[in-house]
C-alpha positions as CSV (number, residue, x, y, z in Angstrom):
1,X,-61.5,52.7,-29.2
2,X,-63.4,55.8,-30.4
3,X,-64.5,58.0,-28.3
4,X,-68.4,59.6,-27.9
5,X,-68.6,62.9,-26.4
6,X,-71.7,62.3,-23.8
7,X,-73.6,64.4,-21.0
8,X,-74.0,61.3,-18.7
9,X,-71.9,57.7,-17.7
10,X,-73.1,54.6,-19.0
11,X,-71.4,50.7,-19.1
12,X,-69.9,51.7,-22.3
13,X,-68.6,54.9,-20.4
14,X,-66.7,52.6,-18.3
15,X,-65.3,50.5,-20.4
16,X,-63.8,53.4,-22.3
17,X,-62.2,54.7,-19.1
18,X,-60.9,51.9,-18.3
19,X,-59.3,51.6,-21.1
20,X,-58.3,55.1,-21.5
21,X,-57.1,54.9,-17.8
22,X,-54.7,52.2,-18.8
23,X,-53.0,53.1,-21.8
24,X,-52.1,56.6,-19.9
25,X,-50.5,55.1,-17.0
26,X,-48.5,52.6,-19.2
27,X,-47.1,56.0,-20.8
28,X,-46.5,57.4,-17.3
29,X,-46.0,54.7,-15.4
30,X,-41.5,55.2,-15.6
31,X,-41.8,59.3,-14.9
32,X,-44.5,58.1,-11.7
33,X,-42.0,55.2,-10.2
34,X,-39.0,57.7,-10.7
35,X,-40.7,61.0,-8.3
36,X,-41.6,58.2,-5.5
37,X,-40.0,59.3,-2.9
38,X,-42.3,58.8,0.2
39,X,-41.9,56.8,2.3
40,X,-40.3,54.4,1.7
41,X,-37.5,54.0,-1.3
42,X,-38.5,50.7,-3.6
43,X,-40.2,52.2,-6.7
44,X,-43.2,50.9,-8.1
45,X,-46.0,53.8,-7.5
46,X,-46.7,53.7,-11.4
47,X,-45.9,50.0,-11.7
48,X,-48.6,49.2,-8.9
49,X,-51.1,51.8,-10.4
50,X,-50.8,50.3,-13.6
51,X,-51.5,46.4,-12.5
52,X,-54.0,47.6,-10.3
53,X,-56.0,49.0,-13.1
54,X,-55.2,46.4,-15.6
55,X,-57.0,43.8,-13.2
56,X,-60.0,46.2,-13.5
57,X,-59.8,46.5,-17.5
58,X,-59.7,43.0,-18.2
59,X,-62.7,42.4,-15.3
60,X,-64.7,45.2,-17.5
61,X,-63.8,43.9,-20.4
62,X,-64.4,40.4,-19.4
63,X,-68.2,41.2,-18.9
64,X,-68.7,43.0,-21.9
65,X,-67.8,39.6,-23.7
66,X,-70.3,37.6,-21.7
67,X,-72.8,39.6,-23.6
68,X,-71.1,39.0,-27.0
69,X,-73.1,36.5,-28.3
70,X,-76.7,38.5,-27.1
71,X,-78.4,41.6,-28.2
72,X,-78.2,42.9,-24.6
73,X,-75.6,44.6,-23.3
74,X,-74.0,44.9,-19.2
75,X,-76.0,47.5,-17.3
76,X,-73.9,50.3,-15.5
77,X,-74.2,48.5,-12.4
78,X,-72.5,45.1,-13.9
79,X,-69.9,47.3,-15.5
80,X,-69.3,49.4,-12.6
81,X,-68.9,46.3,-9.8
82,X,-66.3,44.6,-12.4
83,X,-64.2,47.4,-12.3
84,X,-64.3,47.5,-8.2
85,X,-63.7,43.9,-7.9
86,X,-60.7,43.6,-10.6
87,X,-59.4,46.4,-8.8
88,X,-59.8,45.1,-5.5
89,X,-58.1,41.3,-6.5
90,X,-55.2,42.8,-8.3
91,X,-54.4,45.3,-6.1
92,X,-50.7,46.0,-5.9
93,X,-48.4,48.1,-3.2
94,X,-50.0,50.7,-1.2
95,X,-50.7,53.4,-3.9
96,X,-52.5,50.0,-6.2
97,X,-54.6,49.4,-3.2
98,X,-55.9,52.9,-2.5
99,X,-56.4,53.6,-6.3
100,X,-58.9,50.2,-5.9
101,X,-60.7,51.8,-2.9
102,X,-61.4,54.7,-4.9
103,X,-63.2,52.8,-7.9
104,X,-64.8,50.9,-5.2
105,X,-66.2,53.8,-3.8
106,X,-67.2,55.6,-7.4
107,X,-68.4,52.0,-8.4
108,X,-71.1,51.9,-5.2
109,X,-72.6,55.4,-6.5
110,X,-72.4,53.6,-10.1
111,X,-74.1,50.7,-9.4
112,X,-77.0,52.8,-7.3
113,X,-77.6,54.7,-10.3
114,X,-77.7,52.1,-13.5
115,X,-78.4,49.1,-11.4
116,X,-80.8,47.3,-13.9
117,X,-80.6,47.9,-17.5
118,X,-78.3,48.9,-20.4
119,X,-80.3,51.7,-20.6
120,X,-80.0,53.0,-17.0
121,X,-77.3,55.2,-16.5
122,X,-75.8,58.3,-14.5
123,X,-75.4,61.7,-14.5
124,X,-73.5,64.3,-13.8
125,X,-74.3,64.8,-10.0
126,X,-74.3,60.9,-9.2
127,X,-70.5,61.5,-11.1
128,X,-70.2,63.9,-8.5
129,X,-71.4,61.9,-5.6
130,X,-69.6,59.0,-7.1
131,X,-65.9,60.8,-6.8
132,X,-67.1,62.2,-3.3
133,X,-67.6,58.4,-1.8
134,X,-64.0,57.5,-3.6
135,X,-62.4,60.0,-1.6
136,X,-64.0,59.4,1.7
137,X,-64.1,55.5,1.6
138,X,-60.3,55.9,0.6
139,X,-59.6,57.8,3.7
140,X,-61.6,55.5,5.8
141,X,-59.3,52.7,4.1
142,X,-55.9,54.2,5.2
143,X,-54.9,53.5,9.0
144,X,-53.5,57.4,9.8
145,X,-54.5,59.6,7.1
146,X,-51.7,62.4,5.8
147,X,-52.4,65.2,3.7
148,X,-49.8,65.6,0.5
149,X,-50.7,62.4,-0.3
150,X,-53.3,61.2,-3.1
151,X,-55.9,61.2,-0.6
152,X,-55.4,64.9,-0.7
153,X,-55.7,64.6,-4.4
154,X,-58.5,62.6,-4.6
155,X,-61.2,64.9,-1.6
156,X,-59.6,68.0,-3.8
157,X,-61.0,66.1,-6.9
158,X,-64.0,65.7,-5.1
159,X,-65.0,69.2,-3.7
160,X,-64.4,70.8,-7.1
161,X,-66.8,67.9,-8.6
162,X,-69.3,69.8,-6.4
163,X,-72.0,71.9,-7.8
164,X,-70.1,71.6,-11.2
165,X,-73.9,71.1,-12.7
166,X,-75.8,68.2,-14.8
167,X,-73.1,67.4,-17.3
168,X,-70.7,64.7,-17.0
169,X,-68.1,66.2,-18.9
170,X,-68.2,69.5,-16.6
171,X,-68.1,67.1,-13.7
172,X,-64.9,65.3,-15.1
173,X,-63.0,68.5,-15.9
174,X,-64.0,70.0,-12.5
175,X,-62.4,66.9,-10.9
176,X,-59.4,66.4,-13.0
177,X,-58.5,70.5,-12.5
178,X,-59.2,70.5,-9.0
179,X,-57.2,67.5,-8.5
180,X,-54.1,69.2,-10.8
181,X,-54.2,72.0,-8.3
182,X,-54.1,69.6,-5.4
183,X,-51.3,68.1,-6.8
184,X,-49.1,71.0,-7.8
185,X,-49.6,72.2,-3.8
186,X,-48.3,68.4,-2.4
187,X,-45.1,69.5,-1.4
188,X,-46.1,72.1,0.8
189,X,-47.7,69.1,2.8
190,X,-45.0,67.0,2.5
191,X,-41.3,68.0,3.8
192,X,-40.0,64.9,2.0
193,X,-41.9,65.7,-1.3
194,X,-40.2,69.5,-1.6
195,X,-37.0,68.4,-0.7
196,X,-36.9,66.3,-3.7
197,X,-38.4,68.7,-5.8
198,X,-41.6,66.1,-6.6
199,X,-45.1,65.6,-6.6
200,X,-47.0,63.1,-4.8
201,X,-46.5,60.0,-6.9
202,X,-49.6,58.5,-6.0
203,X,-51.7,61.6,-6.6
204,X,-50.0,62.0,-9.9
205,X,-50.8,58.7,-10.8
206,X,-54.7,59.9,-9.5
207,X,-54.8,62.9,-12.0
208,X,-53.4,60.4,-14.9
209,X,-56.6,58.4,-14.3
210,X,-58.6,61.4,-13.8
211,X,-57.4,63.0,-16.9
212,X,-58.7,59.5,-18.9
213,X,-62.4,60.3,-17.4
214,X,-62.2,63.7,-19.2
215,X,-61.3,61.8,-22.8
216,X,-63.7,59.2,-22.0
217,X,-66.7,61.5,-21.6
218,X,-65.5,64.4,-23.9
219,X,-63.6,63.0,-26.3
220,X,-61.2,65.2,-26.1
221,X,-56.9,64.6,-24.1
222,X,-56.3,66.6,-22.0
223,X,-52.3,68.0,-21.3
224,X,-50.6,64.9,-20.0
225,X,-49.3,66.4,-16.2
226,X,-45.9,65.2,-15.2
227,X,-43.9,65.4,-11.7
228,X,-41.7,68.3,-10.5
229,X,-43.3,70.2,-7.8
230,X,-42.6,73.7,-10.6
231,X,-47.0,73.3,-11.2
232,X,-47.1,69.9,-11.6
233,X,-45.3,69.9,-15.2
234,X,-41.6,69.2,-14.7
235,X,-40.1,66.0,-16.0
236,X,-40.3,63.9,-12.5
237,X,-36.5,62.4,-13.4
238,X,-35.5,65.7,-13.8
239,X,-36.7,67.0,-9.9
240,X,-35.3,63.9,-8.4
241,X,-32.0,64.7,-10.3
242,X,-32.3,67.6,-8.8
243,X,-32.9,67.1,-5.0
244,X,-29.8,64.9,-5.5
245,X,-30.7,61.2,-5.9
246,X,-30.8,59.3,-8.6
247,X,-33.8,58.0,-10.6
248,X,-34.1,54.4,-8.7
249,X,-37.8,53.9,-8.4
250,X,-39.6,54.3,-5.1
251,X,-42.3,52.7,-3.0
252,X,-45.6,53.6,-3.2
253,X,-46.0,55.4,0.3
254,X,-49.6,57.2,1.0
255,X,-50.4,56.2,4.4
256,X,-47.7,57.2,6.7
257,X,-45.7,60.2,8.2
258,X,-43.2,62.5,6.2
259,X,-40.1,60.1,6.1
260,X,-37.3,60.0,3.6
261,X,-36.9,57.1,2.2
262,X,-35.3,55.2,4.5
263,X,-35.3,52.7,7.7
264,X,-38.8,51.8,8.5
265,X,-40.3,48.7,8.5
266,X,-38.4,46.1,6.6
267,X,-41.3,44.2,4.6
268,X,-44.4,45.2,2.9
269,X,-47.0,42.4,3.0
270,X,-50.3,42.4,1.1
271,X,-53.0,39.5,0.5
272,X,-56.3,39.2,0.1
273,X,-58.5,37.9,3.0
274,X,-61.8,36.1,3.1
275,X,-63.4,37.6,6.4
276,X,-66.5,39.0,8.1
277,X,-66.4,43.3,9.3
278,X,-66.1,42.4,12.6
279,X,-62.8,40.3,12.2
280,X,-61.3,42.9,10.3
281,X,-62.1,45.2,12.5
282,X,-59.7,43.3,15.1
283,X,-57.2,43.0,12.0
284,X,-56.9,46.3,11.3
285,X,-55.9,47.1,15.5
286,X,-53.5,43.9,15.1
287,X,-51.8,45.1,11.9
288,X,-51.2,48.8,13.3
289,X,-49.6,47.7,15.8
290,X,-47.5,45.6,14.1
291,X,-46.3,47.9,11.3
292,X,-47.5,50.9,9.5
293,X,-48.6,52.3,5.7
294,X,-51.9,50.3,6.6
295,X,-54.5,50.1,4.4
296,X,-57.5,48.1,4.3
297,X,-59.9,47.9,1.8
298,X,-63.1,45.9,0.3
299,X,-65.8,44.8,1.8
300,X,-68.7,42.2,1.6
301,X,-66.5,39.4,2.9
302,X,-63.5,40.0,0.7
303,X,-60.4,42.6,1.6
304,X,-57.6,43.3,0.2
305,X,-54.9,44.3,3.3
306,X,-51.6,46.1,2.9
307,X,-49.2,46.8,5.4
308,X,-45.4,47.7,6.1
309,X,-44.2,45.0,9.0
310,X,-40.8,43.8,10.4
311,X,-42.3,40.9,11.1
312,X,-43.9,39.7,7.8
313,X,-45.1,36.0,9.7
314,X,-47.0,37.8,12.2
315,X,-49.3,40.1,9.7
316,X,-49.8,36.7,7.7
317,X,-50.8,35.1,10.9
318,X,-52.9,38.0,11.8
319,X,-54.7,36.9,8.5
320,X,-55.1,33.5,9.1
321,X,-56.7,34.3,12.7
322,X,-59.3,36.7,10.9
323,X,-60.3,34.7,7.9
324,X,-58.7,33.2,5.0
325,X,-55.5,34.8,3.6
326,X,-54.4,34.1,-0.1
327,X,-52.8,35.5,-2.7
328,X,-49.9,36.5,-0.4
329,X,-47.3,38.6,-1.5
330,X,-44.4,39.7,0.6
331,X,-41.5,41.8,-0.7
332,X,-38.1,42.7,1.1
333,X,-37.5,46.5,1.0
334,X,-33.7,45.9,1.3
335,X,-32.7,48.1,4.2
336,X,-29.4,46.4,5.4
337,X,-26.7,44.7,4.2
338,X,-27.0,41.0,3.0
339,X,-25.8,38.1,5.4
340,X,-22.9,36.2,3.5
341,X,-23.1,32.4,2.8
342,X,-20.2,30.8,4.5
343,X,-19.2,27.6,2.6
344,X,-18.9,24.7,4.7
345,X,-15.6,23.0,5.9
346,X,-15.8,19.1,6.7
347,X,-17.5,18.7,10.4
348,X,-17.8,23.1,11.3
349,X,-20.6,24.6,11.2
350,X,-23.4,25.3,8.5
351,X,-25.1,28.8,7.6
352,X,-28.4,28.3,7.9
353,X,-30.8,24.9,9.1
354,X,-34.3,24.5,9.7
355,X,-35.6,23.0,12.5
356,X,-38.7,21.2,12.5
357,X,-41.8,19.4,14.7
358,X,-43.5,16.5,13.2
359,X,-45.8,14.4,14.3
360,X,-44.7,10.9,12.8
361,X,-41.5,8.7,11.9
362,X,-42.8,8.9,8.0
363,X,-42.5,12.7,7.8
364,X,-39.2,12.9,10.1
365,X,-37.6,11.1,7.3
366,X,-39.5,13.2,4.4
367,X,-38.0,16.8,6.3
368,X,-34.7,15.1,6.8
369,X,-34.4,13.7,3.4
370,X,-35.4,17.7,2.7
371,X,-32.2,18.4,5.3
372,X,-34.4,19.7,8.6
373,X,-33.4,18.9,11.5
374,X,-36.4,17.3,13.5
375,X,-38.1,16.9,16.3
376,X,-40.3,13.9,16.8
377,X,-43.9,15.1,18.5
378,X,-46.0,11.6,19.5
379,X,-49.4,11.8,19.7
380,X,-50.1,13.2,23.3
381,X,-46.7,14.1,24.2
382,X,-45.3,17.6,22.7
383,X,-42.1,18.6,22.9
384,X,-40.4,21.0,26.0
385,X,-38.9,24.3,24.5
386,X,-35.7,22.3,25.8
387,X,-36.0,20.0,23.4
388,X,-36.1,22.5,20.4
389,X,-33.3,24.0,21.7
390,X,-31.4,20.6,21.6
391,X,-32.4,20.0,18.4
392,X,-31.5,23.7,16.9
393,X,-27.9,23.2,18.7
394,X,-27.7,19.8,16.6
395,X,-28.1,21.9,13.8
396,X,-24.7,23.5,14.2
397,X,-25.8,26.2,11.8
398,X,-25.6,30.5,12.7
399,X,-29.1,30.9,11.1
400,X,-32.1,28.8,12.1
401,X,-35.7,28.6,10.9
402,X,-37.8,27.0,12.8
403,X,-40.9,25.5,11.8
404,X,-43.6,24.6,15.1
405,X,-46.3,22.7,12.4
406,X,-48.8,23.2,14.8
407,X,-50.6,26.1,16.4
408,X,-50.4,24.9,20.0
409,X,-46.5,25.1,20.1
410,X,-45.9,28.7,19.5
411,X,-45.2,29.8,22.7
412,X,-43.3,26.5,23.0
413,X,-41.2,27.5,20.2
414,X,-41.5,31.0,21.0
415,X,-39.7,30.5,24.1
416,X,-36.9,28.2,22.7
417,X,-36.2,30.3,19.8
418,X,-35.3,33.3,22.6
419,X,-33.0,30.7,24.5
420,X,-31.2,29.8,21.0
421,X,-30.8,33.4,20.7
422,X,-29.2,34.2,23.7
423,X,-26.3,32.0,22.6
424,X,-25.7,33.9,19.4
425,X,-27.8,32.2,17.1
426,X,-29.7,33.7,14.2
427,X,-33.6,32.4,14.9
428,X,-36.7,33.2,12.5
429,X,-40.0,31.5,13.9
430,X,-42.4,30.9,10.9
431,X,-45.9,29.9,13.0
432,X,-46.7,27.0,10.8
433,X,-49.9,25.4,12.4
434,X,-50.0,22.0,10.2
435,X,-46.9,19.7,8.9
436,X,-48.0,20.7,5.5
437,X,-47.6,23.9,6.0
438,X,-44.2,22.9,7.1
439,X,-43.6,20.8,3.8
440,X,-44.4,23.9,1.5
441,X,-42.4,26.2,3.3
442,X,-39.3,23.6,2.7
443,X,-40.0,23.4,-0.6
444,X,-39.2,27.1,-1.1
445,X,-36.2,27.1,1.5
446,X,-33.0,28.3,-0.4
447,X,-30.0,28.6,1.7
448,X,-28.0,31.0,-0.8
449,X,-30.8,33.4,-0.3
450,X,-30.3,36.1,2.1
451,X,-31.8,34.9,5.6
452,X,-34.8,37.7,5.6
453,X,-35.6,36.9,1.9
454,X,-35.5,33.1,2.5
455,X,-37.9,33.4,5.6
456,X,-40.3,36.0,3.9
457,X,-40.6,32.9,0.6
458,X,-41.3,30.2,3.3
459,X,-43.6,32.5,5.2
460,X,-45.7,33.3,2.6
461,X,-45.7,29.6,0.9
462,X,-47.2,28.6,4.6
463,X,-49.4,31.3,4.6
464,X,-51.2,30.4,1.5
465,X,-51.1,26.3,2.2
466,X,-54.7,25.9,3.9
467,X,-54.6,22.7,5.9
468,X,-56.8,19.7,7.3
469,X,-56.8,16.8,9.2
470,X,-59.1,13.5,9.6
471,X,-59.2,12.2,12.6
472,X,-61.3,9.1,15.3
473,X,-63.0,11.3,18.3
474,X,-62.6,10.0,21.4
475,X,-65.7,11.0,23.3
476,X,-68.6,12.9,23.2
477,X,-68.2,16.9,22.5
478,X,-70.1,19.7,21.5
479,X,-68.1,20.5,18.2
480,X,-68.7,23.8,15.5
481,X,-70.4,21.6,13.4
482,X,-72.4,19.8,15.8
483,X,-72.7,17.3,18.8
484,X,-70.1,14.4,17.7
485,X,-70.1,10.6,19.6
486,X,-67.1,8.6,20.5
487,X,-66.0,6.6,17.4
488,X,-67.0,9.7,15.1
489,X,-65.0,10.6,12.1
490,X,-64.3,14.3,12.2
491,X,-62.4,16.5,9.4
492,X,-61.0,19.5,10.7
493,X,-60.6,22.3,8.4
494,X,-57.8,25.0,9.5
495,X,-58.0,23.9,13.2
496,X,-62.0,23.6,13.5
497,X,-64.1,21.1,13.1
498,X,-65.9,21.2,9.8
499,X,-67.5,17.3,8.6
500,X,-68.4,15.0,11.1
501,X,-68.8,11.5,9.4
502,X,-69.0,7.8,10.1
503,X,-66.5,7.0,7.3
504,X,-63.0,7.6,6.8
505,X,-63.0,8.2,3.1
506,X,-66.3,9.9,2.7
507,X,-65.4,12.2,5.2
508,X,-61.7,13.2,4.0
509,X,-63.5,13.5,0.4
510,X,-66.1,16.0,1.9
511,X,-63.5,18.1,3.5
512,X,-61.0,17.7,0.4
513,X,-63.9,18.9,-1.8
514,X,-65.0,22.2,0.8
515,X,-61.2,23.2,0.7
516,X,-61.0,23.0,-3.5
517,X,-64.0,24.8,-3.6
518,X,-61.9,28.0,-3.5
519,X,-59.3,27.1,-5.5
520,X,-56.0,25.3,-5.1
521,X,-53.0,24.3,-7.1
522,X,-51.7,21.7,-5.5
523,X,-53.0,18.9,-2.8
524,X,-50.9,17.2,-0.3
525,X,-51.9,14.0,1.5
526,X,-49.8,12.3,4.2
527,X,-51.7,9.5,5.3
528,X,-51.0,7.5,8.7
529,X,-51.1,4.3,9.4
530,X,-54.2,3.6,10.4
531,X,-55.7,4.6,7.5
532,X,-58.0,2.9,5.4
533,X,-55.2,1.8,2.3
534,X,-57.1,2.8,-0.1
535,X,-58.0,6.5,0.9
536,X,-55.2,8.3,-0.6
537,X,-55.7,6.6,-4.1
538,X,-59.5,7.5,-3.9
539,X,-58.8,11.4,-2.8
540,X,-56.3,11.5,-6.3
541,X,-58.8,9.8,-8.1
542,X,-61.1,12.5,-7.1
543,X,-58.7,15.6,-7.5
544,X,-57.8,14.1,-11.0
545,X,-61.7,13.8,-12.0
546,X,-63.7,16.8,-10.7
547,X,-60.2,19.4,-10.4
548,X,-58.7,20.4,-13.7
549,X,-55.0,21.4,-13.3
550,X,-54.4,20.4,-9.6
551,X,-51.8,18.1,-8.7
552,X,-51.9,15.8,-5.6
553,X,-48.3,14.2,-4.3
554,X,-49.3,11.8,-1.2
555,X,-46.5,11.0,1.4
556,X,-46.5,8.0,3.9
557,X,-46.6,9.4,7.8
558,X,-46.2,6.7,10.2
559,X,-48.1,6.7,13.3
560,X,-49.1,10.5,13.2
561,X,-52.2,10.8,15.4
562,X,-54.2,11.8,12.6
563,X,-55.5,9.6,9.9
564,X,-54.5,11.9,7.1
565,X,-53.3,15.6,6.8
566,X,-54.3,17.3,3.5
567,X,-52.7,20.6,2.5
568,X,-54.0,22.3,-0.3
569,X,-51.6,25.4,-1.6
């Protein structure tokens, strides 16, 4: 793509950044993952960078061919919110999520500025105040703030944008050489970064993008920067060489205190989450108390969350309780040694079991045909933590994962999961609220994984299985969707009530439909036996008709409470 020299920042501007942006991090991308040293050591700074801005290249690019086949062409405003929200969905690791807080940011000024025409566009001050809103909205974004980091990169970027008068290419170069000079200064910020002999990663990555907004608006490369802390031009192998490690990537680290590289949280767990300000507000107090590296970002009902967790169930679950998590992504640092896989002997014990809770004869037989161990739950009469510490002796295995399938049993499970414990027993609770929940998580169970890797798989297959139920009510209640009579037909939708109906079928196809509308790949049905017999048959009639490319696999429950549970993953 040629490039224009300009004095202002158009659609097309974008588009050429974008594009500019990418192509220099794929050439950087190795030399960023290999000076990644902070904080912790799993190296994908430049990977995550790269992905992150590929998402917002192809969203750019994707609205430029929407106006293909016209004579007009996207405003700045249209060009500028693709960018944000590519970022924002593809998002990867912490340093991928920042860098999409930052276009966010930029992209708000943007879209102010050229909000209605081709024609409309910005100049160099809005640039300015563009990169000034990255920076702040990026700090804002990370839970505890530390300087040496690409934060410190970016709000140096930002105050040499300052005053640098009206034309965009002044702007640019003030930013990307006041952001060089950050950079080169990281590792008197950071002990971990000077020890190694390295730059920020992350703010490396930051001046890589930067440096593609000077070509896009001048025309002109600038010097490619590289990684050693000697003014930001070493070869970033070469410094970790030299601080005496070898070149095995890092993980992105920008939001936390000046570790080494090791220990620390044992998972890092990002998804994206459908949820209102004030529930993420509550997330965000959850989370940072749960782990650390938080960051945060989005906004207008969509988020992109990143954290660094022992417990990778709980931050999913802290998702669930503020909103709709999907897209979940959870990835095992590797601090630790791998459990071993015994092999089995006739009659001694296994390695690993799951235990399980569900609510019917049909689906006992589905999780034991899957090799659970279960535990029967009959409508009205939940099991006693005794019981689940019965059944998880049955299972005469050292590691146990124990699946509750329903959100009122946690602290039942909870509890029993301590007591198996206490006799020597390895015990991962994964808070499953729903039986389909439970069935995806024991789809993905593999007992030749390690035990953390196999529970962070099932964890996040629950995690992104949303789940429903159709049930009779039994008397008059005040309900979140309304007053609902004795006799009512009421689909529940993640635990709340959602469709209140007179008709079995109608109603499950109402909430089937409301759950699709976001997306799915695959529906589950298990249908009790007081169902109508024709209800399942109907439901993959409709998934088949008005749902390209979803599957639907129905199991029989037995007499399960419910009329039907639907899972859609």
């Amino acid at each position: 793509m040629a490039q224009v020299p300009q004095t202002f920042f158009d659609a097309l501007a974008v588009r050429t950044w974008c594009s500019l942006a990418l192509r220099a991090l794929g050439r950087a991308r190795e030399d960023i993952d290999a000076i990644n040293v902070y904080p912790v050591a799993d190296g994908d700074t430049g990977t995550n960078l790269y992905l992150t801005l590929e998402s917002a290249a192809t969203a750019v690019e994707a609205v430029f061919a929407g106006y293909e086949t016209g004579r007009a062409e996207p405003s700045l405003g249209d060009a500028a919110r693709a960018m944000a929200h590519g970022a924002l969905i593809g998002a990867r690791g912490n340093s991928g999520t920042i860098l999409a807080q930052l276009l966010r940011g930029m992209a708000q000024v943007l879209a102010e500025a050229g909000e209605d025409s081709a024609a409309a566009r910005a100049d160099g001050p809005a640039l300015g105040l563009a990169l000034r809103r990255a920076a702040d909205s990026a700090r804002q974004a990370v839970a505890h703030p530390v300087e040496g980091t690409v934060l410190t990169v970016a709000s140096a970027a930002a105050d040499a944008a300052e005053g640098a008068g009206d034309d965009c290419r002044r702007v640019a170069r003030a930013a990307y050489e006041g952001a060089r000079a950050a950079l080169a200064a990281t590792p008197d910020q950071l002990g971990v970064l000077r020890r190694a002999g390295v730059v920020d990663a992350g703010g490396r990555g930051l001046v890589t993008v930067l440096g593609a907004l000077v070509e896009a608006v001048t025309g002109e490369a600038v010097r490619e920067t590289r990684g050693s802390a000697e003014g930001a031009s070493g070869a970033g192998s070469a410094g970790a060489r030299a601080a005496g490690r070898d070149t095995e990537p890092a993980c992105p680290g920008e939001a936390e205190g000046d570790r080494d590289g090791t220990g620390g949280p044992a998972f890092e767990v990002i998804y994206l989450l459908e949820a209102d300000d004030t529930a993420v507000a509550r997330l965000r107090t959850r989370l940072d108390a749960l782990g650390d590296s938080l960051v945060v970002v989005g906004g207008d009902g969509l988020w992109n969350v990143h954290v660094h967790v022992d417990d990778a169930g709980a931050a999913v679950e802290a998702g669930v309780e503020a909103g709709r998590p999907y897209r979940i992504r959870i990835t095992h640092f590797g601090h630790g040694e791998p459990h071993p896989v015994r092999e089995r002997p006739s009659g001694a014990p296994v390695q690993r079991a799951v235990v399980a809770v569900v609510p019917g004869e049909g689906l006992a037989g589905l999780y034991g045909e899957a090799g659970a161990t279960t535990v029967l739950a009959r409508p009205g009469e939940p099991p006693a933590s005794g019981e689940l510490v019965q059944a998880v002796r049955r299972a005469h295995a050292h590691e146990v994962v124990l699946l509750p399938n329903d959100a009122e049993l946690r602290h039942t499970a909870a509890v029993a999961a301590e007591q198996a414990r206490t006799e020597g027993v390895r015990v991962a609770l994964i808070p499953t609220r729903s039986a389909v929940q439970g069935i995806a998580a024991l789809a993905v169970h593999e007992p030749r994984r390690r035990f953390d890797e196999d529970v962070v798989q099932m964890t996040a297959a629950a995690g992104a299985t949303r789940y429903a139920e159709v049930v009779v009510a039994e008397r008059q209640s005040w309900t979140t969707a309304g007053i609902c009579q004795a006799g009512d037909v009421l689909g529940l939708i993640d635990g709340d009530v959602a469709v209140i109906g007179t008709d079995v079928t109608a109603t499950a196809r109402t909430v089937l439909d409301r759950m699709l509308q976001s997306g799915g790949e695959l529906v589950t049905l298990v249908v009790g036996d007081e169902a109508p017999e024709t209800v399942a048959a109907h439901l993959e009639a409709r998934v088949r008709e008005s749902y390209l490319a979803v599957d639907t696999v129905v199991y029989h429950g037995g007499r399960q409470g419910a009329l039907l549970l639907i899972g859609v993953e």
